[in-house]
N, C-alpha and C positions, 0 to 999 in steps of 0.2 A: 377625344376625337378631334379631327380636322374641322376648323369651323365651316368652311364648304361640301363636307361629307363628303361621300364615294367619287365624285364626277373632281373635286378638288383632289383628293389623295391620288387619285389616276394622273393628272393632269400634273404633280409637281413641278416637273422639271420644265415647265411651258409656261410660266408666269405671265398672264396680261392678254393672255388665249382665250378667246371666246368659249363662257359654258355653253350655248348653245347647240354643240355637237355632238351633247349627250343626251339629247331629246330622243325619246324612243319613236323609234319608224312606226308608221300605223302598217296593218296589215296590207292592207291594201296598195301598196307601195311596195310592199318586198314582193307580193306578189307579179305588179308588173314589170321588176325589173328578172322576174324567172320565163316571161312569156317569151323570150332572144334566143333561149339556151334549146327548148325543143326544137325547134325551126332551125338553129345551125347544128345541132343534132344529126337530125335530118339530110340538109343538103349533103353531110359529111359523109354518112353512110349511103348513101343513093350515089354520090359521085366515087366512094372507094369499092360499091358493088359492082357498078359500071366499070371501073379499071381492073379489077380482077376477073369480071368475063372475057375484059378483052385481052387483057395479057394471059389466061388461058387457054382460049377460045379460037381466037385468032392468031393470036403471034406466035400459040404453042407451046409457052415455057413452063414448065412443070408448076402443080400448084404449091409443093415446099417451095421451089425456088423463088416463087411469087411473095409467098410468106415473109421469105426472107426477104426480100426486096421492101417489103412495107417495115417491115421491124426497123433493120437498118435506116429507114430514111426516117421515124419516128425517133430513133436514139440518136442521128442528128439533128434534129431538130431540137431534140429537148437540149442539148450542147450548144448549138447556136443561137437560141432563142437564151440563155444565159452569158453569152458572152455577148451579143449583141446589147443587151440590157445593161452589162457592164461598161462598155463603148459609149453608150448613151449617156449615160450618170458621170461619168467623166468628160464627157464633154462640155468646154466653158467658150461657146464663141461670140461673138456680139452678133449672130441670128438666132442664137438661143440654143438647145440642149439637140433638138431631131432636126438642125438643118447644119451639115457644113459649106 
């Protein structure tokens, strides 16, 4: 076996790489990076509940149509949220990668 063991055989191709990155998270730690996720959860549904009362509600447009409306701007989203990421990662300017 690898004289570094498992954290070296992962690490091959990264010669001169800090082992330190394979120190195990304490519990406690994973936990507070989950306390973000219920709370924008949250905001998410309470603000797309509110837009479906009002676009049925109010504006009157049918609620498949609604449907549709949320599907569609979610399957662009997942398309632009991949292309914009690839926009990013190509980009090389002397203000750095998210500024042009």
């Amino acid at each position: 076996m690898v004289q570094g063991g498992i954290p070296e055989l992962l690490n091959f191709k990264q010669k001169g790489k800090d082992m330190n990155e394979f120190i195990k998270v304490p519990l406690s730690e994973k936990l507070s990076y989950c306390f973000g996720d219920p709370a924008l959860t949250l905001m998410y549904t309470m603000t797309t509940t509110l837009l479906i009362y009002f676009y049925t509600n109010v504006v009157g447009i049918s609620s498949g149509s609604v449907g549709m409306i949320m599907l569609l701007s979610r399957v662009f989203d997942g398309f632009s949220d991949v292309l914009m990421g690839t926009i990013i990662d190509r980009t090389h300017s002397k203000y750095g990668k998210a500024r042009i």
